[in-house]
C-alpha positions as CSV (number, residue, x, y, z in Angstrom):
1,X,0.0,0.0,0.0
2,X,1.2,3.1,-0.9
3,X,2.0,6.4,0.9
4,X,-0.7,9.1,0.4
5,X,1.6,11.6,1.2
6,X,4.5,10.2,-1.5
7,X,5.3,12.0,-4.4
8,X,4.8,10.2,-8.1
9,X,8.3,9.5,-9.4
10,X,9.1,10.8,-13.3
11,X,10.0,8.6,-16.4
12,X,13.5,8.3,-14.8
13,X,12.1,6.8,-11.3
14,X,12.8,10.5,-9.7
15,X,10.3,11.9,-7.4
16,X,8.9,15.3,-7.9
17,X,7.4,17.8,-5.3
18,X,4.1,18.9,-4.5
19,X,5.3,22.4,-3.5
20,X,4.3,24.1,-7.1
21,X,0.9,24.6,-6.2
22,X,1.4,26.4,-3.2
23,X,3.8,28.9,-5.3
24,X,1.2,28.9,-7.8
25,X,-1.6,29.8,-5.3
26,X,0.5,32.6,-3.7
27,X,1.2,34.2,-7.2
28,X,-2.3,33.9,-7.9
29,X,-3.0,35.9,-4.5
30,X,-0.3,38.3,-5.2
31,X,-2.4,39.8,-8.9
32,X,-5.4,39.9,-6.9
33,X,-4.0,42.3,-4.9
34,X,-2.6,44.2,-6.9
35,X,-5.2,44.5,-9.1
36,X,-7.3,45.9,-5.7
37,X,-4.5,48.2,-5.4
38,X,-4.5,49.8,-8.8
39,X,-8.7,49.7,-8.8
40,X,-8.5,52.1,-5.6
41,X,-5.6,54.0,-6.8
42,X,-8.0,54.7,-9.4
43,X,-11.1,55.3,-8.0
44,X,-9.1,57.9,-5.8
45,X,-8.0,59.5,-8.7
46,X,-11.7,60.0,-10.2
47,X,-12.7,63.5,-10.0
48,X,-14.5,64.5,-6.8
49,X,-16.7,67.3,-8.1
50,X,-18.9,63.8,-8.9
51,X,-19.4,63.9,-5.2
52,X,-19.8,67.2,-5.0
53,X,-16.3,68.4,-4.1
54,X,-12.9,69.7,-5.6
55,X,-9.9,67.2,-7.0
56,X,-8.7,66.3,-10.3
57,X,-10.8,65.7,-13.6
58,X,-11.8,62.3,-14.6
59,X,-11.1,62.2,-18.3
60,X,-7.8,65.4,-18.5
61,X,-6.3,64.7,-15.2
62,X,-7.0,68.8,-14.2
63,X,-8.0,69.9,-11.0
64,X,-11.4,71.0,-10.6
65,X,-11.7,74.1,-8.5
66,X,-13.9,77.3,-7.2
67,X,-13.5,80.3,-9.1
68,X,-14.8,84.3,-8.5
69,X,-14.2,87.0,-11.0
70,X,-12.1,90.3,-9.2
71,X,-14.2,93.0,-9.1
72,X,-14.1,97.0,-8.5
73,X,-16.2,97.5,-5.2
74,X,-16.1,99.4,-1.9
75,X,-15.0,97.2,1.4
76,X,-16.1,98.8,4.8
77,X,-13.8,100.0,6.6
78,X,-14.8,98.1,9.9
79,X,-13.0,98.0,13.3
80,X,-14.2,94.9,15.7
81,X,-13.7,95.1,19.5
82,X,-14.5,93.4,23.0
83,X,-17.1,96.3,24.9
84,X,-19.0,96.6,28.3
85,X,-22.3,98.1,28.6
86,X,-22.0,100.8,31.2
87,X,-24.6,103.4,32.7
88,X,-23.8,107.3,32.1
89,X,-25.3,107.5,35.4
90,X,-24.8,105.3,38.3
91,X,-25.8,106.2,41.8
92,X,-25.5,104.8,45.0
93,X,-28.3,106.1,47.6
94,X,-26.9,106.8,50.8
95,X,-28.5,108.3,54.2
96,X,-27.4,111.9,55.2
97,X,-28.3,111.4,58.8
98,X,-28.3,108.8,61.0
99,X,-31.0,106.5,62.8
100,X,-33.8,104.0,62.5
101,X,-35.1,103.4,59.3
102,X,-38.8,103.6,59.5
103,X,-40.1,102.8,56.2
104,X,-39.0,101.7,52.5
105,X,-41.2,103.4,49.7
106,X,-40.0,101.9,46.7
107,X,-39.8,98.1,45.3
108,X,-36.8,96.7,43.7
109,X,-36.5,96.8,40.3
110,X,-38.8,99.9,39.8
111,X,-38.1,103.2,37.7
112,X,-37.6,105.9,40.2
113,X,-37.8,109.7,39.3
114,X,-35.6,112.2,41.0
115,X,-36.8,113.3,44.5
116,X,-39.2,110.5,44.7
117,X,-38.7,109.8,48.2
118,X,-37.5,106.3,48.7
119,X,-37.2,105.5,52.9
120,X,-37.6,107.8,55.9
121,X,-35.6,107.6,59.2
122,X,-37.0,108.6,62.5
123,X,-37.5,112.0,62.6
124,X,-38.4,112.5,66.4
125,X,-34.8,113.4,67.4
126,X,-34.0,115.8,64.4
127,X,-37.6,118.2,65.1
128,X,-36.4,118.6,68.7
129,X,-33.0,120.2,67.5
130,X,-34.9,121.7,65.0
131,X,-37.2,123.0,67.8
132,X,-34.0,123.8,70.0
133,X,-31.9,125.7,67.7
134,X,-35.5,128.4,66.7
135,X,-35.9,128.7,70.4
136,X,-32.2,129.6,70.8
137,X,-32.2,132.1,67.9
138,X,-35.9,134.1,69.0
139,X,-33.7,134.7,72.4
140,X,-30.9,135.9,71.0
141,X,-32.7,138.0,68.3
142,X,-34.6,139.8,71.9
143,X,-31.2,140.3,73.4
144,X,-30.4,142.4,70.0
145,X,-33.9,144.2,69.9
146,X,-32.8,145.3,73.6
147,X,-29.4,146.2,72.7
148,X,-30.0,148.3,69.9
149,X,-32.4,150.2,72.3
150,X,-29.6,150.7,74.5
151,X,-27.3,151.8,71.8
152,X,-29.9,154.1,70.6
153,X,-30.2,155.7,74.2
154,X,-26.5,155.9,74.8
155,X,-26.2,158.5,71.3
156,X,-28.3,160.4,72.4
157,X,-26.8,160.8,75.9
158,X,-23.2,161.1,74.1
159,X,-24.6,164.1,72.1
160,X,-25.6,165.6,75.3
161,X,-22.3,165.4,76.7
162,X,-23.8,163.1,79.7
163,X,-21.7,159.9,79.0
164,X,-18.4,158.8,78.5
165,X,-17.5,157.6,75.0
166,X,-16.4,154.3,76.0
167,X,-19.9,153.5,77.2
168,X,-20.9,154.4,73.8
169,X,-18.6,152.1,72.3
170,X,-19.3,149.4,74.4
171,X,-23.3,149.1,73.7
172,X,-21.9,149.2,69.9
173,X,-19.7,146.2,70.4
174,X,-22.4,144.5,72.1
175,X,-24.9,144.9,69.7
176,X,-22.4,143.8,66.6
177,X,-21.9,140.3,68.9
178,X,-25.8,140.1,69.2
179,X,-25.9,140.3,65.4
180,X,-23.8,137.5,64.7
181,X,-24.7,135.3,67.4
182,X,-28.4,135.6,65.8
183,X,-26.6,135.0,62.2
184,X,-25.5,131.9,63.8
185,X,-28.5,130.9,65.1
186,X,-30.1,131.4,61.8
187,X,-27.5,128.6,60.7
188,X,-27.9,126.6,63.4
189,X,-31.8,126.7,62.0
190,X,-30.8,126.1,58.8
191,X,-29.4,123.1,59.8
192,X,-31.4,121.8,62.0
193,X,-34.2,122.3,59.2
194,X,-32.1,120.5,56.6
195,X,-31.3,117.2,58.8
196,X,-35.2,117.0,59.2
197,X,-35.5,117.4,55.5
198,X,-32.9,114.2,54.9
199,X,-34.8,111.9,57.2
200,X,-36.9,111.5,53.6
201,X,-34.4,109.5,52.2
202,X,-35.1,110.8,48.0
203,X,-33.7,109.3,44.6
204,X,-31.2,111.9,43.5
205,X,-31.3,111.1,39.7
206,X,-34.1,109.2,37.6
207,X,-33.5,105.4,36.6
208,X,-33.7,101.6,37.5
209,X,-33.4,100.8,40.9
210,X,-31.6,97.5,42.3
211,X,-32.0,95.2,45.1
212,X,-32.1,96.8,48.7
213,X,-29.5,96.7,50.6
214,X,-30.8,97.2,54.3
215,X,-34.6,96.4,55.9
216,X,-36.9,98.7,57.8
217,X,-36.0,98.3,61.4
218,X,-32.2,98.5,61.0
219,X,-30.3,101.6,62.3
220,X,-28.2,103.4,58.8
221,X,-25.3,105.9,59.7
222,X,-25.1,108.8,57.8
223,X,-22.7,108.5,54.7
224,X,-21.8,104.8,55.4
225,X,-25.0,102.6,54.7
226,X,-25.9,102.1,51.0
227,X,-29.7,101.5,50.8
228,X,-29.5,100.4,47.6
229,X,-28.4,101.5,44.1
230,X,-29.9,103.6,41.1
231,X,-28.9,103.2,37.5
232,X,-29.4,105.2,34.4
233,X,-30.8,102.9,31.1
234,X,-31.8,105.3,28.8
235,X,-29.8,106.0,27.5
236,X,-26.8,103.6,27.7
237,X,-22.9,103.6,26.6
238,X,-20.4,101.3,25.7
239,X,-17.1,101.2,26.4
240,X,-14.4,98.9,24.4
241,X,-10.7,99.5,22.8
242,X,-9.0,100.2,19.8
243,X,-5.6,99.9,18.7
244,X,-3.2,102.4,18.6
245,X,-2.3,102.3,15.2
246,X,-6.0,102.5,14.2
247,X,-6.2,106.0,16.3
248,X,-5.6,108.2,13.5
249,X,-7.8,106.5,11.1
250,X,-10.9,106.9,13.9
251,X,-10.0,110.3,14.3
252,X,-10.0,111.5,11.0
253,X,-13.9,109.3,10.4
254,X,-14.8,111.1,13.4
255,X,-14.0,114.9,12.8
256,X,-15.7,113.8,9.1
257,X,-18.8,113.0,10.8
258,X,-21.1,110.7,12.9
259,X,-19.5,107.3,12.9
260,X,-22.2,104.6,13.4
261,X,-21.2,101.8,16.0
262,X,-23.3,98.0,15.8
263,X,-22.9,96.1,19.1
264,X,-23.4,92.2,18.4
265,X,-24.3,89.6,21.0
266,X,-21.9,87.0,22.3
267,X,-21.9,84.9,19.1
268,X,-22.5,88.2,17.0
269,X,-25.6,86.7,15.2
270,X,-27.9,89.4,16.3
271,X,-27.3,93.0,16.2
272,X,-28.3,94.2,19.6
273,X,-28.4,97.7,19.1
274,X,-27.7,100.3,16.5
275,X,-25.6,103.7,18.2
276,X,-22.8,106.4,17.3
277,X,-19.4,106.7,18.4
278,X,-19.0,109.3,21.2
279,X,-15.1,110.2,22.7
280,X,-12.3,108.6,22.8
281,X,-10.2,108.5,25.9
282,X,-7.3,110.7,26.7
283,X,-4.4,108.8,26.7
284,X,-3.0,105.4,25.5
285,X,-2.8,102.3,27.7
286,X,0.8,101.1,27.7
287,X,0.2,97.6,28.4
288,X,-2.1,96.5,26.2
289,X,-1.5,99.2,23.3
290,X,-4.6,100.6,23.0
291,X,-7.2,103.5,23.6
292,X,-10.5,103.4,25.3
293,X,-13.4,104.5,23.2
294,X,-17.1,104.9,24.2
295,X,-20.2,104.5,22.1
296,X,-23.7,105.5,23.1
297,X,-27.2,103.6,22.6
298,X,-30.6,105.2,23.0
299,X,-31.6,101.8,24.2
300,X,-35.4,102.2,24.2
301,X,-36.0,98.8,24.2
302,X,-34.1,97.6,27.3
303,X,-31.7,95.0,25.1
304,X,-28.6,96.6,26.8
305,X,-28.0,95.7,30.3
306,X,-25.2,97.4,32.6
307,X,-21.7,95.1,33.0
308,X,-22.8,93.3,29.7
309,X,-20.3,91.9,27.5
310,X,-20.7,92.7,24.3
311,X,-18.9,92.6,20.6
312,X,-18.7,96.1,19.0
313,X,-18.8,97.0,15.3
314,X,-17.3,100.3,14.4
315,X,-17.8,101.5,10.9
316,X,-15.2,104.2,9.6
317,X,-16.1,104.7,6.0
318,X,-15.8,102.7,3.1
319,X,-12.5,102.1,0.9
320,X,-12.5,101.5,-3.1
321,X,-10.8,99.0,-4.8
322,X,-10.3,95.5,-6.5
323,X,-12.0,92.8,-4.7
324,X,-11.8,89.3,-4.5
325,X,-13.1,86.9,-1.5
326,X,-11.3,86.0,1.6
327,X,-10.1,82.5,0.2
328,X,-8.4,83.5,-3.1
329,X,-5.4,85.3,-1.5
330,X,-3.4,82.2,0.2
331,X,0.0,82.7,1.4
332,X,4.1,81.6,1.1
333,X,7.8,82.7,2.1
334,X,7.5,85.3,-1.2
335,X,4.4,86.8,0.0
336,X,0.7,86.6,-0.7
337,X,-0.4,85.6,-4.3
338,X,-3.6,84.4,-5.7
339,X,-4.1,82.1,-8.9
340,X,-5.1,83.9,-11.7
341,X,-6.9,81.9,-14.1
342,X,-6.8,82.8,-17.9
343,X,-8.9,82.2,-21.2
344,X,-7.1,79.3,-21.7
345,X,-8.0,77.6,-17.9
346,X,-4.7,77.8,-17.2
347,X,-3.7,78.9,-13.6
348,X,-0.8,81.4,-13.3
349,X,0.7,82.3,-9.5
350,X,0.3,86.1,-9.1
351,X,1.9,87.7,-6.1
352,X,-0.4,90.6,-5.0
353,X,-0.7,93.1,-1.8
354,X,-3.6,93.1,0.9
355,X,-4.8,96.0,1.9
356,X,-8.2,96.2,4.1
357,X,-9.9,92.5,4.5
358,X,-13.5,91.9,5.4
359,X,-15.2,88.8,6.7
360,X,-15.9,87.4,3.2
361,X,-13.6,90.0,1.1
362,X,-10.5,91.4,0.9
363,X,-9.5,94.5,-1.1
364,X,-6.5,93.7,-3.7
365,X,-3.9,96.8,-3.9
366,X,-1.9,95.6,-6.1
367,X,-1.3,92.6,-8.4
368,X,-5.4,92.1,-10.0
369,X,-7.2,94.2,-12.0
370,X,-10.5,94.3,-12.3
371,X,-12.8,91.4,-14.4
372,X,-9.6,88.8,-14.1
373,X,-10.6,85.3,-12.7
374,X,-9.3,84.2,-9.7
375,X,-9.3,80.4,-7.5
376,X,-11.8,81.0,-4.6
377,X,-12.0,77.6,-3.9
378,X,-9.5,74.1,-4.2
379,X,-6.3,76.3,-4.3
380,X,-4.3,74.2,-2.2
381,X,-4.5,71.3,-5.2
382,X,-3.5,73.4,-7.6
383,X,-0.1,74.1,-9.7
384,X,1.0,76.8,-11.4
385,X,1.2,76.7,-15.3
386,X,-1.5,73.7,-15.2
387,X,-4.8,73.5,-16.5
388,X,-8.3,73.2,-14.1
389,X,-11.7,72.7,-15.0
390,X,-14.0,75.6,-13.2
391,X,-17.2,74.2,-11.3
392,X,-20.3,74.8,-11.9
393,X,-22.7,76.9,-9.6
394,X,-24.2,73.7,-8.5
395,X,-20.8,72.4,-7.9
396,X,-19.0,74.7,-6.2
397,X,-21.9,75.6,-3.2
398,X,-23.1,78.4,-5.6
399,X,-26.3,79.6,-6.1
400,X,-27.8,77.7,-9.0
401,X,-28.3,80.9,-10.7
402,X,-27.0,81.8,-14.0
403,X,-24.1,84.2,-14.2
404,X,-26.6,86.9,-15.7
405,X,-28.7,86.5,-12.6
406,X,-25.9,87.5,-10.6
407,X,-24.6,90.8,-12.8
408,X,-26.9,93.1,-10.3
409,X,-25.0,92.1,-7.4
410,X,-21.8,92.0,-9.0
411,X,-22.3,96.2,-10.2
412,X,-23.2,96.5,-6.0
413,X,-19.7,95.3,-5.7
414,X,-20.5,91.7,-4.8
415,X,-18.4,89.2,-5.2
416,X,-19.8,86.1,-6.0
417,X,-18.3,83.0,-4.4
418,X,-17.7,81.1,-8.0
419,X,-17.4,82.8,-11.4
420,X,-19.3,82.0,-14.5
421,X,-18.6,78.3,-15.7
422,X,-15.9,76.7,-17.8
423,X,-16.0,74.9,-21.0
């Protein structure tokens, strides 16, 4: 019986191996990869604009990109800060006298008016001096009725010859301290009069009133208890910075004309209010390089709040120029340059100069000129001297509206974010 595993022996009673089917199994493995390999190598290669994206054309090998035509617009000229809402008026209500606070007239959170009258103290102590000081002053003012009698006596004695001058000058003297210890009691009135009239504690300038700060009951010292706090909201200011080397350019807008200032919520989604720009400070902050600045809101509608952070929006003017979006200027060790497409879709590197940037635009001093087609989109893919294919509106994340649709906005000085399309 023979050996399963034996090899079959050739016309010359040699025996051959098994081993060339395993060899021939492995090539057989080795094509099928690399015919997966080549199949995705290829499939990477197809153009993505099938898929709705930028890469290289199916059929030419060119890359397939965004394109906007450089226009002759005008950019604002827009400075963007950090601000905080702040009151023109802020005041803290304080007692001017001290003792017990009888009553609380207001609620928290109400619009006061100046001299409303807020809180009272007890007044029981303050009409007694009031009382003390008028009783005081009607007895000195008889002591100077009766002196001036005297002195009025005394003249006519001196004319007789009957008394001595010094007597004379004496009563004088007298009367003259009378007067001013009467002027003083006046004051003394005056006073005591005054400290009755602050036991009605009143608002002393219109606006929002906070929380309380102390209940009825509790004894408040004069100049040292705060009863609670008053706040101006109409209207309202906001303060933020600007650089340094943006001062001249502000000042200049400003002695032009009324410069109008957009404040933004935290994401800056929503304009919050619409205002002008008011001062600026008067000096620079050496730390941090910049100027304070202040903006004021008629805030009718309550949206600004005092302490609130907000994101301010300060318009200088406008600037004319060529413009082209944000993402057709890119950047290298040369400088910035933008691909310049040509009649021909070839792209050409063209160094150009920045000048003022938007969020979307950027204004091109020199290097485009106006109506030349530029790469918004896909620049990073592409080579200079090389062909590309130009999406389509559709393509690109356009509007699917043809390029004639688009001329209006274009003569506004819009830049649309692909040009017409390709051949």
């Amino acid at each position: 019986m023979s050996d399963p595993d034996s090899v079959p022996a050739d016309a010359g009673g040699r025996r051959q191996p098994r081993g060339w089917r395993g060899v021939l199994l492995f090539l057989l493995l080795l094509v099928a990869l690399a015919a997966g390999a080549w199949y995705l190598m290829q499939r990477a290669q197809a153009p993505a604009d099938a898929a709705g994206g930028f890469g290289r054309g199916r059929f030419d090998g060119s890359v397939t990109v965004g394109a906007a035509v450089a226009e002759r617009g005008r950019l604002p000229m827009v400075i963007e800060a950090l601000g905080t809402v702040t009151s023109p008026l802020t005041v803290q209500v304080v007692p001017q006298v001290s003792g017990i606070l009888t009553e609380i007239l207001f609620a928290e959170g109400q619009q006061v008016a100046q001299d409303q009258v807020l809180a009272r103290v007890d007044a029981r102590s303050y009409r007694q001096a009031l009382a003390q000081a008028s009783a005081q002053q009607a007895r000195d003012e008889a002591q100077l009725a009766a002196a001036k009698v005297t002195l009025k006596r005394y003249q006519a004695l001196w004319k007789q010859d009957s008394i001595a001058r010094q007597e004379l000058d004496t009563q004088a003297a007298l009367v003259q301290q009378l007067q001013a210890t009467v002027a003083e009691d006046k004051a003394n009135v005056d006073a005591a009069r005054l400290n009755l009239d602050f036991t009605e504690i009143r608002a002393p300038a219109t606006g929002l009133i906070g929380l309380r700060a102390v209940d009825r009951g509790n004894l408040v010292s004069a100049d040292d208890t705060t009863v609670a706090t008053i706040t101006q909201m109409v209207p309202m200011d906001v303060v933020f910075s600007i650089p340094q080397d943006r001062l001249p350019a502000v000042q200049q807008a400003h002695a032009a004309g009324l410069l109008p200032v957009a404040v933004l919520d935290r994401t800056r989604s929503e304009v919050l209010a619409l205002g002008e720009f008011l001062t600026l400070d008067n000096l620079v902050d050496t730390a941090s390089g910049t100027v304070r600045a202040k903006a004021r809101f008629a805030n009718n509608d309550g949206r600004l709040f005092p302490n609130q952070f907000v994101n301010v929006r300060l318009q200088l003017g406008f600037m004319d120029g060529v413009l082209v979006p944000v993402t057709a200027v890119r950047n290298s060790l040369a400088g910035d340059y933008a691909y310049v497409i040509d009649d021909e879709l070839v792209a050409h590197m063209r160094l150009v100069t920045q000048g003022l940037a938007g969020a979307e635009q950027v204004l091109i001093t020199e290097g485009l000129a106006a109506g030349e087609r530029v790469v918004s989109e896909g620049g990073d893919r592409v080579r200079a001297g090389e062909k590309v294919r130009v999406a389509r509106p559709q393509e690109s994340g356009d509007a699917d509206a043809p390029e004639q649709a688009r001329a209006p906005q274009q003569q506004r000085g819009r830049v649309p974010a692909a040009a017409a399309p390709g051949p």
